[in-house]
Biopython code that builds the backbone (N, CA, C, O; Angstrom):
import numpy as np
from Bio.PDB.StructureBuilder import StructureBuilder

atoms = [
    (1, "UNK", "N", (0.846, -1.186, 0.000)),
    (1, "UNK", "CA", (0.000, 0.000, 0.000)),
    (1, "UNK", "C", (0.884, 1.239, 0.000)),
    (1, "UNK", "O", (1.722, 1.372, 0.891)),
    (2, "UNK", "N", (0.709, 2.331, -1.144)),
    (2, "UNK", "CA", (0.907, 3.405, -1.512)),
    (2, "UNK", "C", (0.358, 4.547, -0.348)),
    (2, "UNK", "O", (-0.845, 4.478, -0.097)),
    (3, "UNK", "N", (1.231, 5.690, 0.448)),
    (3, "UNK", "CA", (0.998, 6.456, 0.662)),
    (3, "UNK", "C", (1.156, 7.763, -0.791)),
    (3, "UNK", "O", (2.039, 7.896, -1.638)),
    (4, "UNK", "N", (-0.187, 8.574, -0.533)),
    (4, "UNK", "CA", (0.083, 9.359, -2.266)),
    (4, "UNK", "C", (-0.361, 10.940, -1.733)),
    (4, "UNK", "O", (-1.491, 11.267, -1.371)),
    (5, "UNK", "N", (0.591, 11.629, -1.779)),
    (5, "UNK", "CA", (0.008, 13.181, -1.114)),
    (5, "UNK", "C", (0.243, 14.131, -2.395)),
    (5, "UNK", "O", (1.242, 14.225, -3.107)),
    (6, "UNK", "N", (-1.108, 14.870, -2.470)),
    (6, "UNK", "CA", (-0.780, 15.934, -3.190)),
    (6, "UNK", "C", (-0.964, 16.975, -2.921)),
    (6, "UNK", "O", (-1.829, 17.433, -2.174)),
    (7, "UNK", "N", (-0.103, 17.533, -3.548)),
    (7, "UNK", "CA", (-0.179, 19.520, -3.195)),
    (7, "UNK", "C", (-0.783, 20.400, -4.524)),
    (7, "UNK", "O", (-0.516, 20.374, -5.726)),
    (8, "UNK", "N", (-1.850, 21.287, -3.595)),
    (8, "UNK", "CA", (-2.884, 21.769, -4.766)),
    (8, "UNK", "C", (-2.626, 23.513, -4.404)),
    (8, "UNK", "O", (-1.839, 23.900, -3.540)),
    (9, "UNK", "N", (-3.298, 24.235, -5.092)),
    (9, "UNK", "CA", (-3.717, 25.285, -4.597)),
    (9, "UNK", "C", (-4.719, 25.901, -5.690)),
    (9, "UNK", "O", (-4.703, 27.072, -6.070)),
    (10, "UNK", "N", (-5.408, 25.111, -6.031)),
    (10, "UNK", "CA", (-6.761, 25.991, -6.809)),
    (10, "UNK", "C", (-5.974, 26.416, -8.282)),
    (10, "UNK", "O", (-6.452, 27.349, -8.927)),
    (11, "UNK", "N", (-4.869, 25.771, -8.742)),
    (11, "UNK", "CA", (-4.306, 26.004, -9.921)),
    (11, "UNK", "C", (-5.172, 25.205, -10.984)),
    (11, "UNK", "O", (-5.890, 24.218, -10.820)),
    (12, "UNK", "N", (-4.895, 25.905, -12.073)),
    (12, "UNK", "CA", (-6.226, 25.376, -13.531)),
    (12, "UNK", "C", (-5.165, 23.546, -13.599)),
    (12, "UNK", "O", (-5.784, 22.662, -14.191)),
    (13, "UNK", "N", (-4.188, 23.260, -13.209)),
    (13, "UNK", "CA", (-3.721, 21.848, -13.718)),
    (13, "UNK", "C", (-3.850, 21.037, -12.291)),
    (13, "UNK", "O", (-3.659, 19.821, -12.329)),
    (14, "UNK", "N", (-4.171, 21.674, -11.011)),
    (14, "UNK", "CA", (-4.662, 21.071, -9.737)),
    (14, "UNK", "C", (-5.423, 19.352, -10.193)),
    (14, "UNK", "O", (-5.129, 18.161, -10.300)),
    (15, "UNK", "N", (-6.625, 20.378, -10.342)),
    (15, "UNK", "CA", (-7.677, 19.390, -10.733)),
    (15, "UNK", "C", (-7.556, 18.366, -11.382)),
    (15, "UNK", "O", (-8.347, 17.455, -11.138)),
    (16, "UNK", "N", (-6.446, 18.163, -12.504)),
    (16, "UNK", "CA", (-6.628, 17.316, -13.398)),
    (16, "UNK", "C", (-5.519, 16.000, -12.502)),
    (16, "UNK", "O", (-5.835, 14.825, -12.317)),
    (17, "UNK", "N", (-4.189, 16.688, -12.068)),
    (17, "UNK", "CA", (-3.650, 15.711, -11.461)),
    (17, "UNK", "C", (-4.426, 15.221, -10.142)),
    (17, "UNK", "O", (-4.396, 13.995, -10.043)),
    (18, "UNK", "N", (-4.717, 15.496, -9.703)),
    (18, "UNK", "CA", (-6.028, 14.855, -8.955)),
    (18, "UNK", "C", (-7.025, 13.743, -9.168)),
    (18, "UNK", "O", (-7.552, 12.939, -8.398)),
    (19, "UNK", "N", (-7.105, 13.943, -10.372)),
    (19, "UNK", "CA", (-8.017, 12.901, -11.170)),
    (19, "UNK", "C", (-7.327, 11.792, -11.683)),
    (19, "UNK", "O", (-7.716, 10.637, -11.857)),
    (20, "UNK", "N", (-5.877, 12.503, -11.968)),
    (20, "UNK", "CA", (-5.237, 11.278, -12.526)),
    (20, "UNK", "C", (-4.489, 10.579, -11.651)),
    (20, "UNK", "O", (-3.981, 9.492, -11.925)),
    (21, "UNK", "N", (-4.390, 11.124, -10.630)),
    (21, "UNK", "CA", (-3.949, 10.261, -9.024)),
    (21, "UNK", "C", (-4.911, 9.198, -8.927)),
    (21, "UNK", "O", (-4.752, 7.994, -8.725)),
    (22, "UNK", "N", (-5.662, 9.703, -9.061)),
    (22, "UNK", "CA", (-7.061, 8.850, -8.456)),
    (22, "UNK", "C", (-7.152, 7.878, -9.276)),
    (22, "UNK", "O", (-7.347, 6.763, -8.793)),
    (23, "UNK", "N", (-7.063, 7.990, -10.406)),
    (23, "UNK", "CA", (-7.350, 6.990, -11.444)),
    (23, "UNK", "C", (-6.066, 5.944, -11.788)),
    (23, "UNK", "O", (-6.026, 4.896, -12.432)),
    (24, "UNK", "N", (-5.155, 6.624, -11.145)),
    (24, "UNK", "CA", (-3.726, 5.593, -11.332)),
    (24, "UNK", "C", (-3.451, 5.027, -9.802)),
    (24, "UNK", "O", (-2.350, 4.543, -9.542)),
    (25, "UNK", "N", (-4.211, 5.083, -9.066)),
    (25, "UNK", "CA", (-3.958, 4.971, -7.333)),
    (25, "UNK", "C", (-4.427, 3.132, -7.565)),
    (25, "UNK", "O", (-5.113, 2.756, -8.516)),
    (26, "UNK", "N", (-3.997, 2.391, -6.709)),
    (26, "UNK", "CA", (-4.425, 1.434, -6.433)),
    (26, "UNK", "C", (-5.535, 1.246, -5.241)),
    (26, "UNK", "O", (-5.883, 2.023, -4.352)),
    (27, "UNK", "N", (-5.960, -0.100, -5.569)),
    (27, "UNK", "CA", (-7.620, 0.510, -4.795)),
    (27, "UNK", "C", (-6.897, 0.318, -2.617)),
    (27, "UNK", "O", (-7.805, 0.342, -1.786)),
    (28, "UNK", "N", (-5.913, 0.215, -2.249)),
    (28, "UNK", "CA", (-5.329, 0.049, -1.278)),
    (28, "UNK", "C", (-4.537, 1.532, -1.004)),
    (28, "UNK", "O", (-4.507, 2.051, 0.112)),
    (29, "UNK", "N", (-3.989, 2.043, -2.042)),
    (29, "UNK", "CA", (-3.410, 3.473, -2.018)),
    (29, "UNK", "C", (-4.155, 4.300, -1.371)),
    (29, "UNK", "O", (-5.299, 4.665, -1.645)),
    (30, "UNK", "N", (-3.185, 4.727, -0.107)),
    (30, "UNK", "CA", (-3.507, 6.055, 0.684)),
    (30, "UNK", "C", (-3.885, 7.054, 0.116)),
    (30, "UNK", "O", (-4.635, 7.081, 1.091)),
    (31, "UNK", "N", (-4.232, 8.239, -0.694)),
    (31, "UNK", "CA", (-4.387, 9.522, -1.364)),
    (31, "UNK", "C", (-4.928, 10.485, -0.562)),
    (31, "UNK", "O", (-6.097, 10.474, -0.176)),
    (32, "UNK", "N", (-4.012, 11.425, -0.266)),
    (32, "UNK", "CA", (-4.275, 12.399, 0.615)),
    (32, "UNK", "C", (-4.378, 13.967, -0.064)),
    (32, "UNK", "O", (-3.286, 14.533, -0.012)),
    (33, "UNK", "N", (-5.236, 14.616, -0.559)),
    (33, "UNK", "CA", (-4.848, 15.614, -0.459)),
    (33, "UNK", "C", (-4.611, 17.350, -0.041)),
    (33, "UNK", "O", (-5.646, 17.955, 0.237)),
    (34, "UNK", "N", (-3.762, 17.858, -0.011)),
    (34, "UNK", "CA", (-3.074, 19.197, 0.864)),
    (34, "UNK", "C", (-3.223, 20.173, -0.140)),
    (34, "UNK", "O", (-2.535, 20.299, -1.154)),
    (35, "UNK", "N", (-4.521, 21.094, 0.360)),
    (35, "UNK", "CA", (-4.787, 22.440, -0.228)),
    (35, "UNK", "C", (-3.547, 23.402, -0.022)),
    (35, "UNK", "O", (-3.244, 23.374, 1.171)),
    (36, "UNK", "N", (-2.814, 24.144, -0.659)),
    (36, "UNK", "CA", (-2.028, 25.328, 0.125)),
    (36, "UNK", "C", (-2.613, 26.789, -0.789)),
    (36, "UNK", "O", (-2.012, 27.653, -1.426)),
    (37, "UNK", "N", (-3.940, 26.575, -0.511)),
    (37, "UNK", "CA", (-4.624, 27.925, -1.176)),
    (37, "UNK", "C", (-4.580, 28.503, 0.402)),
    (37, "UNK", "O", (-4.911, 28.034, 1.491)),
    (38, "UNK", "N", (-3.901, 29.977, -0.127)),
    (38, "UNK", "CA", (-4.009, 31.253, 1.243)),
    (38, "UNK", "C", (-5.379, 31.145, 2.414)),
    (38, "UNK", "O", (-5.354, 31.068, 3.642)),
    (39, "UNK", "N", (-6.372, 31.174, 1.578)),
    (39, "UNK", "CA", (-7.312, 31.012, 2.380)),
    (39, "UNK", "C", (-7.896, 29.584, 3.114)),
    (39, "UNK", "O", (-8.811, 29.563, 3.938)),
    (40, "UNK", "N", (-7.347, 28.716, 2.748)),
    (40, "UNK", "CA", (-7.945, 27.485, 2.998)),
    (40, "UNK", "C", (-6.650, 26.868, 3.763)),
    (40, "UNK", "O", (-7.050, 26.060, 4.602)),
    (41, "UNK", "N", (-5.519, 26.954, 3.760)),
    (41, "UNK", "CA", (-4.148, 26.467, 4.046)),
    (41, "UNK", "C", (-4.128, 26.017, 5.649)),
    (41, "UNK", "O", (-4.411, 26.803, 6.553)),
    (42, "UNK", "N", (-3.720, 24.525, 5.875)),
    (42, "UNK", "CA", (-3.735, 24.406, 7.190)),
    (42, "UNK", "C", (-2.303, 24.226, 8.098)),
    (42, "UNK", "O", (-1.392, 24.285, 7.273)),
    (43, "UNK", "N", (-1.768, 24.042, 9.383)),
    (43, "UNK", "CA", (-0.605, 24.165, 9.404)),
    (43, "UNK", "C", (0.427, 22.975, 8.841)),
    (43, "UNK", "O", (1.549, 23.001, 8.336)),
    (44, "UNK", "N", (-0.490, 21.957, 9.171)),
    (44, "UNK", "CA", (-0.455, 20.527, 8.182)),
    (44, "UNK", "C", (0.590, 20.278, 7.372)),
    (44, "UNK", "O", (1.670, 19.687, 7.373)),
    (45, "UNK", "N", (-0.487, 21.297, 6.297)),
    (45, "UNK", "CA", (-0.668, 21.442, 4.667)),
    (45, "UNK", "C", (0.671, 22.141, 4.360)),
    (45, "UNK", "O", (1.286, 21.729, 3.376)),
    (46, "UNK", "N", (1.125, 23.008, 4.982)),
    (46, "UNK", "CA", (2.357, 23.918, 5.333)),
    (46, "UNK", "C", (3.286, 23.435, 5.866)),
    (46, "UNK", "O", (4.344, 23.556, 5.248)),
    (47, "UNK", "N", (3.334, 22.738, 7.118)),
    (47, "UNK", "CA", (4.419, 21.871, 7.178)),
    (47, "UNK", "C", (4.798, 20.287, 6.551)),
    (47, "UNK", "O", (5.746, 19.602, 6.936)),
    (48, "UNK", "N", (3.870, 19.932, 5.560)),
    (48, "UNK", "CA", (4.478, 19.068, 4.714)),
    (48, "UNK", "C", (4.782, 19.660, 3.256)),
    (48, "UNK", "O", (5.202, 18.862, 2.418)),
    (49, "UNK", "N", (4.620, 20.850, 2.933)),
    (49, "UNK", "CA", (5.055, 21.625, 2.058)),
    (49, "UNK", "C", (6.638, 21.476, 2.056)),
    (49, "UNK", "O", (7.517, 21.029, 1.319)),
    (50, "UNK", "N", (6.499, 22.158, 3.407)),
    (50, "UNK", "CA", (7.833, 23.036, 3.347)),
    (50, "UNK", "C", (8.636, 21.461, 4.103)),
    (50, "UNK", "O", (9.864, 21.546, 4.104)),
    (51, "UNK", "N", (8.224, 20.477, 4.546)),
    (51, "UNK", "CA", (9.071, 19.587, 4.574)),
    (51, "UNK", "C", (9.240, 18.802, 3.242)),
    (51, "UNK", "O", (9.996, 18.016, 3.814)),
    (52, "UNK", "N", (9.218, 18.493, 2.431)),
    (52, "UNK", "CA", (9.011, 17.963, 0.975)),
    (52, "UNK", "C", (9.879, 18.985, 0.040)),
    (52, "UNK", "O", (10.392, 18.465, -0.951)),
    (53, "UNK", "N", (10.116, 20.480, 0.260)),
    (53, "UNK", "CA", (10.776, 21.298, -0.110)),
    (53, "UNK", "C", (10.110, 22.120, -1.449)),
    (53, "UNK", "O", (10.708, 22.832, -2.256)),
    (54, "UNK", "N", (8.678, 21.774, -1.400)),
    (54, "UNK", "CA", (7.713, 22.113, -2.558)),
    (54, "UNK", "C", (7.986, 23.246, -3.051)),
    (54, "UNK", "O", (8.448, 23.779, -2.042)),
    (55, "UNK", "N", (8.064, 24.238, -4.076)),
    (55, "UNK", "CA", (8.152, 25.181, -4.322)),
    (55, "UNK", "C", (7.033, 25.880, -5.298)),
    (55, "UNK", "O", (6.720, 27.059, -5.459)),
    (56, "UNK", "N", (6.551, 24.625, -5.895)),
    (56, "UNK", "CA", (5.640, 25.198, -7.031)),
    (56, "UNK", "C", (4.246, 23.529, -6.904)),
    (56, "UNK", "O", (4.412, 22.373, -6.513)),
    (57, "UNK", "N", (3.088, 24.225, -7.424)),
    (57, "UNK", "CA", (2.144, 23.154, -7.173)),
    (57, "UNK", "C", (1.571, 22.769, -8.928)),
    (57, "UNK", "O", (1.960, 23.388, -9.918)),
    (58, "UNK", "N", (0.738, 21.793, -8.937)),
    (58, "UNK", "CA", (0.757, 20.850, -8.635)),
    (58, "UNK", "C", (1.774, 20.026, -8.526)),
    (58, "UNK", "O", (2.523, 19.908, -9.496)),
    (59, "UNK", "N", (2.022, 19.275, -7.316)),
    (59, "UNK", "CA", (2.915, 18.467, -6.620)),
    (59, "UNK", "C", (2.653, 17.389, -6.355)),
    (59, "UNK", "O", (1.434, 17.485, -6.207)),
    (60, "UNK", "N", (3.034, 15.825, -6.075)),
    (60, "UNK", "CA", (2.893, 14.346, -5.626)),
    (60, "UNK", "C", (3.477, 14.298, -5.154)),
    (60, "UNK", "O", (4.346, 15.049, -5.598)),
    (61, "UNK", "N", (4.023, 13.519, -3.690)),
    (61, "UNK", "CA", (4.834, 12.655, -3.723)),
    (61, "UNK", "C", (4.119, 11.128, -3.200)),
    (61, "UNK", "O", (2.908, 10.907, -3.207)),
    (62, "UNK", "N", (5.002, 10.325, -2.830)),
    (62, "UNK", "CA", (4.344, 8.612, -3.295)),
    (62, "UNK", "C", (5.957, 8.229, -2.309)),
    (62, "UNK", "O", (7.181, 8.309, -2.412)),
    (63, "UNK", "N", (4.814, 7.762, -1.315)),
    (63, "UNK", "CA", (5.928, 6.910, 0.005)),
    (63, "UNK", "C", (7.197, 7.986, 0.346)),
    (63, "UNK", "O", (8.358, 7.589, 0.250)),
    (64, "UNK", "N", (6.875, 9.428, 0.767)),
    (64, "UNK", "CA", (7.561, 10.319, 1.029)),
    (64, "UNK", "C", (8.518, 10.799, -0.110)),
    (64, "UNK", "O", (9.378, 11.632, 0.174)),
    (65, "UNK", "N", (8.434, 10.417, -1.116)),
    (65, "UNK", "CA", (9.283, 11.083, -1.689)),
    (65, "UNK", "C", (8.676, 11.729, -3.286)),
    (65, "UNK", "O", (7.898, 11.066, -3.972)),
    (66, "UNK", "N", (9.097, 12.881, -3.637)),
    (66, "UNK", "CA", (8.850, 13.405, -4.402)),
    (66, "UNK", "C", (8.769, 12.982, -5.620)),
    (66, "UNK", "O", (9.640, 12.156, -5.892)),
    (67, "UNK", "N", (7.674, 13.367, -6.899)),
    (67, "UNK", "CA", (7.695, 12.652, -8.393)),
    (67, "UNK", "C", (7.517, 13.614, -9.247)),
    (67, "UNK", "O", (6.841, 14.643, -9.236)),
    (68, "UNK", "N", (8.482, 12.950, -10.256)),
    (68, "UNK", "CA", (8.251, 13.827, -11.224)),
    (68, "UNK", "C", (6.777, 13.843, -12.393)),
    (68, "UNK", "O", (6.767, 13.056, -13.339)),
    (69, "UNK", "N", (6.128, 14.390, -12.263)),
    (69, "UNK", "CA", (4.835, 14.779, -12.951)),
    (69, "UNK", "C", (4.288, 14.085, -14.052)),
    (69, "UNK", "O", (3.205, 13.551, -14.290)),
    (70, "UNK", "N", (5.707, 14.303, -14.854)),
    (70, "UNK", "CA", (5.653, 13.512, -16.531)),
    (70, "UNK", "C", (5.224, 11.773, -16.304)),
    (70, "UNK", "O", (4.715, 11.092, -17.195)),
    (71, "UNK", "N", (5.480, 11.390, -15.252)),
    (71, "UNK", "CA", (5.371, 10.068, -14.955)),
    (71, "UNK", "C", (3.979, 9.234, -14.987)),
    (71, "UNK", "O", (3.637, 8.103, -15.331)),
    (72, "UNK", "N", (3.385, 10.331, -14.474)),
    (72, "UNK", "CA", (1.564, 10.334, -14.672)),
    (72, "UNK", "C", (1.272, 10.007, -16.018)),
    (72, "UNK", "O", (0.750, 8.912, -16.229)),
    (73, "UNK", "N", (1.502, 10.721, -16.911)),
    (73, "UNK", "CA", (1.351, 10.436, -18.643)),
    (73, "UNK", "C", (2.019, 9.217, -19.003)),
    (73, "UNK", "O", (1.893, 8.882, -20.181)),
    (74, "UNK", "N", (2.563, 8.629, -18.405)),
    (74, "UNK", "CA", (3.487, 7.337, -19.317)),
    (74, "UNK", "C", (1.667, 6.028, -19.381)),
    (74, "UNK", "O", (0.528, 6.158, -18.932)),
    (75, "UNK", "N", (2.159, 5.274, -19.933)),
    (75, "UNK", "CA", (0.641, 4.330, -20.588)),
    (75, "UNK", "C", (0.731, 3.509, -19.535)),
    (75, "UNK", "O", (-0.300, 3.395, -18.872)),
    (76, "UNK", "N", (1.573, 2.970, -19.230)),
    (76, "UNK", "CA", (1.915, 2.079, -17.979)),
    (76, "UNK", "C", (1.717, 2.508, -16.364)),
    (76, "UNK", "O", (1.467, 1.700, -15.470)),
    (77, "UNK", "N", (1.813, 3.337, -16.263)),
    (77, "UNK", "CA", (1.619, 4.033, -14.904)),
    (77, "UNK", "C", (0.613, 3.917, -14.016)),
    (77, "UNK", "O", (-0.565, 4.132, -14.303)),
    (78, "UNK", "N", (1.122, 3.493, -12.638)),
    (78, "UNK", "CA", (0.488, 2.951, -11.432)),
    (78, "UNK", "C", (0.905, 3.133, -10.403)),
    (78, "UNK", "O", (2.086, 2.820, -10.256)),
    (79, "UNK", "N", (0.294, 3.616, -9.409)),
    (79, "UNK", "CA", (0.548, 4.530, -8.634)),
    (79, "UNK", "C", (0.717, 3.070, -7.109)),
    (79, "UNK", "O", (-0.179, 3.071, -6.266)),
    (80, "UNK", "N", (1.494, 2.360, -7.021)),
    (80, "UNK", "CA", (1.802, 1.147, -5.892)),
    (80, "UNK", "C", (2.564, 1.456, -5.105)),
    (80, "UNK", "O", (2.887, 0.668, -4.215)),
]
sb = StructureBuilder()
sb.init_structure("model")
sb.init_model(0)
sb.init_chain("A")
sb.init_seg("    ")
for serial, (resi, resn, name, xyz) in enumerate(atoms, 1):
    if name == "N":
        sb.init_residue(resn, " ", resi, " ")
    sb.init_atom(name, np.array(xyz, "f"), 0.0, 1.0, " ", f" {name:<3s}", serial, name[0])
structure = sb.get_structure()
């Protein structure tokens, strides 16, 4: 079982990796996800930001560690 966290903030490409988390998640995969919109932002959401070293959103990471994005698009891809 997959822990799967993502970092959002109300960006127009948020949504879509979201969907495609979801749809590449295994049905056992954890999927968590961390708003860091100003208004909605919790201390949480902020301190796994800034522990992860996030700088820009939309963001994953998968069993603590960070992914690169493009990985989502490959045909094969599964989120375990």
């Amino acid at each position: 079982m997959a822990k799967v966290e993502i970092f959002t903030a109300d960006c127009y490409l948020c949504d879509d990796v979201v969907q495609q988390v979801n749809d590449l998640a295994c049905s056992k995969c954890e999927v968590v996800v961390y708003d860091l919109n100003k208004t909605t932002v919790t201390s949480e959401s902020e301190d796994k930001a800034k522990a992860y070293g996030i700088q820009f959103v939309p963001a994953v990471a998968i069993n603590g560690k960070l992914i690169d994005l493009e990985l989502l698009k490959r045909k094969d891809a599964r989120l375990t």
